[in-house]
C-alpha positions as CSV (number, residue, x, y, z in Angstrom):
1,X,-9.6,175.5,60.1
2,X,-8.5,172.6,61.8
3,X,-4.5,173.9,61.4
4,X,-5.9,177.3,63.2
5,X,-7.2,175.3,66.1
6,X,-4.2,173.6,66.9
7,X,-2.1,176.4,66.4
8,X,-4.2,178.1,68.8
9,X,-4.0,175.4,71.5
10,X,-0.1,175.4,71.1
11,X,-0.5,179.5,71.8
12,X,-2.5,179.1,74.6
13,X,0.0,175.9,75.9
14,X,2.7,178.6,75.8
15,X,1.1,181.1,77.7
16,X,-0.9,179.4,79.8
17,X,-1.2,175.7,80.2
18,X,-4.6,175.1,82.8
19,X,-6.3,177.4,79.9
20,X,-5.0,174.9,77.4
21,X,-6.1,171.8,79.4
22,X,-9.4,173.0,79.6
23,X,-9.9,173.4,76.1
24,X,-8.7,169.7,75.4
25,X,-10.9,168.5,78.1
26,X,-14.1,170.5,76.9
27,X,-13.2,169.2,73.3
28,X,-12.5,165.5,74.3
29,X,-15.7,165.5,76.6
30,X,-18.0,167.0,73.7
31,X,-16.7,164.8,71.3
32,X,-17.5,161.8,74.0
33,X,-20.5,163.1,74.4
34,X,-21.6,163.4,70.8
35,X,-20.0,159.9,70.0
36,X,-22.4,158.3,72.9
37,X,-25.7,160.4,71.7
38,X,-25.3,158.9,67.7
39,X,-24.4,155.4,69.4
40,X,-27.4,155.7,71.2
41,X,-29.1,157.0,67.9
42,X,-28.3,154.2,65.5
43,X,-30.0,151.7,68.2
C-alpha cells in the first residue's frame, strides 16, 4: 500500500506539481498533528 502511494505522488509530481505539494503538506501536517495529540496523550 505504501509502494502505491508513492507511486501515486511521483504521478501526480509529473503531471502536476502544486497537486503534489498539497498532498505532501496535508500528509506531513496530519502526521504532525497526530504525533502532537498521542504526545499530549501519554501525559
Amino acid at each position: 500500500m505504501s509502494g502505491e502511494f508513492w507511486r501515486t505522488i511521483q504521478l501526480a509530481m509529473e503531471k502536476d506539481n502544486w497537486t503534489a505539494r498539497l498532498v505532501v503538506v496535508s500528509c506531513v501536517t496530519a502526521a504532525a498533528v497526530l504525533g502532537i495529540c498521542l504526545i499530549g496523550a501519554t501525559r
